[in-house]
C-alpha positions in Angstrom: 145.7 48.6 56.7 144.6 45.9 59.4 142.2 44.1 58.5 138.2 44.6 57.4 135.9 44.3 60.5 133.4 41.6 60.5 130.6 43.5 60.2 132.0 46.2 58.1 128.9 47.3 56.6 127.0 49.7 59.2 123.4 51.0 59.6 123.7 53.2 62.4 120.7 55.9 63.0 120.3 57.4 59.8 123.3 56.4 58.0 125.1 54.1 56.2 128.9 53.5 56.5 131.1 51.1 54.9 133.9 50.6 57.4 135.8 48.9 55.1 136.6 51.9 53.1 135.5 54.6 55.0 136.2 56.8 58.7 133.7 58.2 60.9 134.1 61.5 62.5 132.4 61.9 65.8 132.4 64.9 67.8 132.2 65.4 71.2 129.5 67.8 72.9 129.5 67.7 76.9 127.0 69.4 78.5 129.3 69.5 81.5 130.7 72.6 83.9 134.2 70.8 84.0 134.3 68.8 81.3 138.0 67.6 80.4 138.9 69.7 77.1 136.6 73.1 76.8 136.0 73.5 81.0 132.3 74.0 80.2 132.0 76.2 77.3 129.5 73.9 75.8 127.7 73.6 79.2 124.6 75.8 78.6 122.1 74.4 76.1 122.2 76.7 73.4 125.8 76.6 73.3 126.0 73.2 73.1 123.6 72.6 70.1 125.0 75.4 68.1 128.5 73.2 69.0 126.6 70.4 67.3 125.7 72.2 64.6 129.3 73.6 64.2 130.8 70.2 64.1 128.2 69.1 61.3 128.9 72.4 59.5 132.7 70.9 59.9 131.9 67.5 58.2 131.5 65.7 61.6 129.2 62.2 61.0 128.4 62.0 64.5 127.7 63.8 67.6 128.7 62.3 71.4 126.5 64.2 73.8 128.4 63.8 77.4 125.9 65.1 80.8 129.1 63.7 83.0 132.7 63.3 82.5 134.5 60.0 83.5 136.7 61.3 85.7 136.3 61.0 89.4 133.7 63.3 91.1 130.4 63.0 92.8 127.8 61.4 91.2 125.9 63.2 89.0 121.7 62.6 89.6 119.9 60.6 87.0 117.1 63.0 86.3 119.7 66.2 86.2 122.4 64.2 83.7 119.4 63.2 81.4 118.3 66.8 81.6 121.3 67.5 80.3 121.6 65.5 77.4 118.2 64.8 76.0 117.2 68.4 75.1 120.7 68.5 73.0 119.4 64.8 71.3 116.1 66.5 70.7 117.3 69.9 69.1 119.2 67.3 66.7 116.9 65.1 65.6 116.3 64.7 61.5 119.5 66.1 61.4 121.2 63.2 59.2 124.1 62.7 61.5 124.4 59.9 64.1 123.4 61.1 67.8 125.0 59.2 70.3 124.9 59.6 74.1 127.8 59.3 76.8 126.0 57.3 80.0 126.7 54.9 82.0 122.9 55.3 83.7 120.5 52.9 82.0 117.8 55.1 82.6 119.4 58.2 81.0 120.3 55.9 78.3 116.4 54.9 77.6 115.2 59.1 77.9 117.8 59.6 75.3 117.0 56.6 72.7 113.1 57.8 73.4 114.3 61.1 72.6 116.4 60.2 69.0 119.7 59.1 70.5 121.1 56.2 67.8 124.3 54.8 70.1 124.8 54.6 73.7 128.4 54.9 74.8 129.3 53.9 77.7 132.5 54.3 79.1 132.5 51.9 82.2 132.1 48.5 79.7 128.6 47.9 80.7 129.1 48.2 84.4 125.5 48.1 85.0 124.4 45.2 82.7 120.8 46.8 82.7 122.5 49.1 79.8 122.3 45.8 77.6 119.0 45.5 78.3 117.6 48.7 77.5 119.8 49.1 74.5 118.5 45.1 72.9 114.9 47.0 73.5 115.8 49.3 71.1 117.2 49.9 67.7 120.5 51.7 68.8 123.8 50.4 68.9 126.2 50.0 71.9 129.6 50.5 72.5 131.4 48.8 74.7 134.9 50.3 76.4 137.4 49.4 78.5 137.8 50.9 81.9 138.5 49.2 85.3 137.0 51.9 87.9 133.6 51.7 89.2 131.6 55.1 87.6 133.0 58.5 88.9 136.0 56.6 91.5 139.2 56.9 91.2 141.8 54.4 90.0 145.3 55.1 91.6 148.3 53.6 89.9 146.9 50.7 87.3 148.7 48.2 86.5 148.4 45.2 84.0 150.6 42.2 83.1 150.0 42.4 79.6 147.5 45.7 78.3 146.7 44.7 75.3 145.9 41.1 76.2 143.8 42.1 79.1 141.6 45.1 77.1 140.7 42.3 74.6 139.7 39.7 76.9 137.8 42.6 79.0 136.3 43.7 75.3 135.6 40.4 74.7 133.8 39.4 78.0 131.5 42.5 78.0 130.3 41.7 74.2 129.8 38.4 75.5 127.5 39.7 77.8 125.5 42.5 75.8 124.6 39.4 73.0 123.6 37.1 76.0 121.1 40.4 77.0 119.7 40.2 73.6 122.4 43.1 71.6 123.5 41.6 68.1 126.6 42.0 66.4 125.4 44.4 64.0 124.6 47.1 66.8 128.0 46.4 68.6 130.9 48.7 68.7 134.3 48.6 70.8 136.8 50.8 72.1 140.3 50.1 74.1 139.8 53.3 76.7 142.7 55.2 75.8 143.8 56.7 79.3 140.6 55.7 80.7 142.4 53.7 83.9 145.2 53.4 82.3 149.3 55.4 82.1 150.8 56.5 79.0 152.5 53.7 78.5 149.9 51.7 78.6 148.0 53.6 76.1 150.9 53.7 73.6 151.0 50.0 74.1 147.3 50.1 73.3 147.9 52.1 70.0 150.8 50.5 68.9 149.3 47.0 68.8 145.9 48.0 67.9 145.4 45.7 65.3 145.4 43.0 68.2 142.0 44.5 69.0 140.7 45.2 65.5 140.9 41.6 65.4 137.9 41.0 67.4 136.0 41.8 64.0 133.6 44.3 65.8 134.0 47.9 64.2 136.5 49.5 66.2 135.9 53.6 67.9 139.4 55.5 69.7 139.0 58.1 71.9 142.2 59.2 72.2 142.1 63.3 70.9 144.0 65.8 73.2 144.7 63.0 75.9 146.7 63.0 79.0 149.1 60.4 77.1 149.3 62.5 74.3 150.5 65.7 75.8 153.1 63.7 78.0 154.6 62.0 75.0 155.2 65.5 73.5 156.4 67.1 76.9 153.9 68.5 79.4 151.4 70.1 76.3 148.5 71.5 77.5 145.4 70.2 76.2 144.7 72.6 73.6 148.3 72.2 72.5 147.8 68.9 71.7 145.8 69.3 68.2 149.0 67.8 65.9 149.7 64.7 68.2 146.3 63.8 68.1 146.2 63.6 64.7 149.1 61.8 64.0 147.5 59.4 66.5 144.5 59.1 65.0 146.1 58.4 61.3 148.3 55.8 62.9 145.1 54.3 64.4 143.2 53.9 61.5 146.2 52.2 59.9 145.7 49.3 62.3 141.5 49.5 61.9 139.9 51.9 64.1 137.0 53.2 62.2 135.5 55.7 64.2 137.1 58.5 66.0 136.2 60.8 69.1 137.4 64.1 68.8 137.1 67.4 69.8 138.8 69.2 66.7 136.6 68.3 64.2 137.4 70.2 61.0 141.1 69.3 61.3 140.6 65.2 62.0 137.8 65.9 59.1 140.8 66.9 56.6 142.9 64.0 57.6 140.6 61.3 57.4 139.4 62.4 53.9 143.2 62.4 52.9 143.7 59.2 54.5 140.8 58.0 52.8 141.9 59.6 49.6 145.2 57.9 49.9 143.9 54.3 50.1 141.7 54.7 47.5 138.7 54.9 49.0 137.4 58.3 48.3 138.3 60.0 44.9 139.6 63.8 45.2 137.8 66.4 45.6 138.5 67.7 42.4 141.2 67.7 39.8 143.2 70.2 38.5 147.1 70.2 38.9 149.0 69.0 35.6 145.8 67.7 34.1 145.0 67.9 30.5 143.4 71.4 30.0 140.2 69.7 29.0 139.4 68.0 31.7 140.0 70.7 34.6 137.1 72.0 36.6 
């Protein structure tokens, strides 16, 4: 295992997590008509909280609530993506899981956090450096990604000298910015942007020397579940063909310190992480039974 973040020790919303010995689960809920992985099944607002729900039921920690996708497309209005997202943050409140919120709009960002939203993720790295702002007026935490593209633009053909090198010093830059806004360690979070303006290869590159960016010491979040460089690795998969390389992605990943995952397939990444965690030590089985002493099975 890479090694412990900095700040391993975690308060975010209502819980605790020790990210030295432990691996959050966070689900993804988009409120979106054509969103990347379930083309707007979660789109009306029941569906989408009973999705919530599901993903607790499932053993999720955390629940991402996404009113626009990053991919390219017209810009979404602020008042009709925070209609979007806050009633889902509102259904969920005092529900003991973390309730984060998928914006790059400051001002979405601040109706959620009024709302109960814990985390703001944003996906363009701070573009708008208001974000830091309203976020160091808060209690919620931030996390920072990697992407090149302005919001909603496309980002033909990227190319980089060096991926790895240039994510961290992007990573770097942008938490250098959110503390200088007022944001402190403790509610900082990163993530390298798998595919997010960038080939396969570079995100390979990215996963395979993901320890390079564990090293920043900030707890470390992957999105990476039923990506674009997933299903071309395996040979043209579609994305709901892509459930087993995922998770063999996401085990490799927390072997070089990612701490927090993004996922859509919650139940599954649940089982792997708690085996993972059961493996290292850091969580005891769930029970014992096989070739134990008569005595002492359940």
């Amino acid at each position: 295992m890479s090694p412990v973040p900095l700040s391993a020790r975690r308060r975010i919303g209502p819980r605790e997590f020790d990210f030295s010995r432990q691996v959050a689960v966070m689900a993804i809920v988009n409120r979106t008509p054509d969103s990347f992985y379930d083309r707007g099944a979660t789109f009306a607002l029941d569906a989408a909280v009973d999705a919530a729900r599901t993903a607790l039921e499932q053993g999720a920690d955390w629940i991402d609530i996404g009113g626009a996708k990053f991919a390219p497309g017209p810009p979404i209005p602020v008042d009709e993506e925070a209609e979007r997202v806050v009633p889902v943050v509102a259904a969920l409140a005092g529900s003991g899981a973390v309730i984060s919120v998928d914006t790059f709009h400051p001002e979405v960002a601040r109706r959620a956090i009024a709302a109960g939203a814990h985390v703001v993720n944003d996906t363009t790295g701070i573009h708008d450096p208001a974000m830091a702002d309203v976020v160091a007026d808060s209690d919620a935490t931030l996390v920072v990604t990697h992407s090149r593209a302005a919001p909603r633009t496309p980002y033909p053909a990227p190319s980089y000298d060096d991926v790895v090198a240039e994510v961290g010093a992007f990573l770097r830059d942008r938490v250098g910015l959110a503390q200088a806004h007022g944001v402190p360690d403790e509610r900082l979070v990163i993530d390298p942007g798998h595919d997010l303006n960038k080939n396969t290869l570079h995100s390979l590159e990215l996963t395979r020397r993901l320890d390079e960016i564990a090293a920043i010491g900030l707890p470390l979040l992957v999105a990476l579940s039923n990506k674009d460089f997933i299903g071309e690795s395996l040979g043209r998969r579609d994305r709901r063909d892509r459930v087993a390389g995922s998770l063999a992605a996401a085990v490799y990943c927390i072997g070089k310190g990612a701490r927090i995952l993004r996922v859509h397939n919650v139940r599954e990444t649940v089982d792997a992480v708690r085996m993972v965690e059961a493996i290292e030590g850091w969580r005891a089985p769930a029970f014992l039974e096989h070739n134990m002493p008569a005595e002492e099975r359940p």
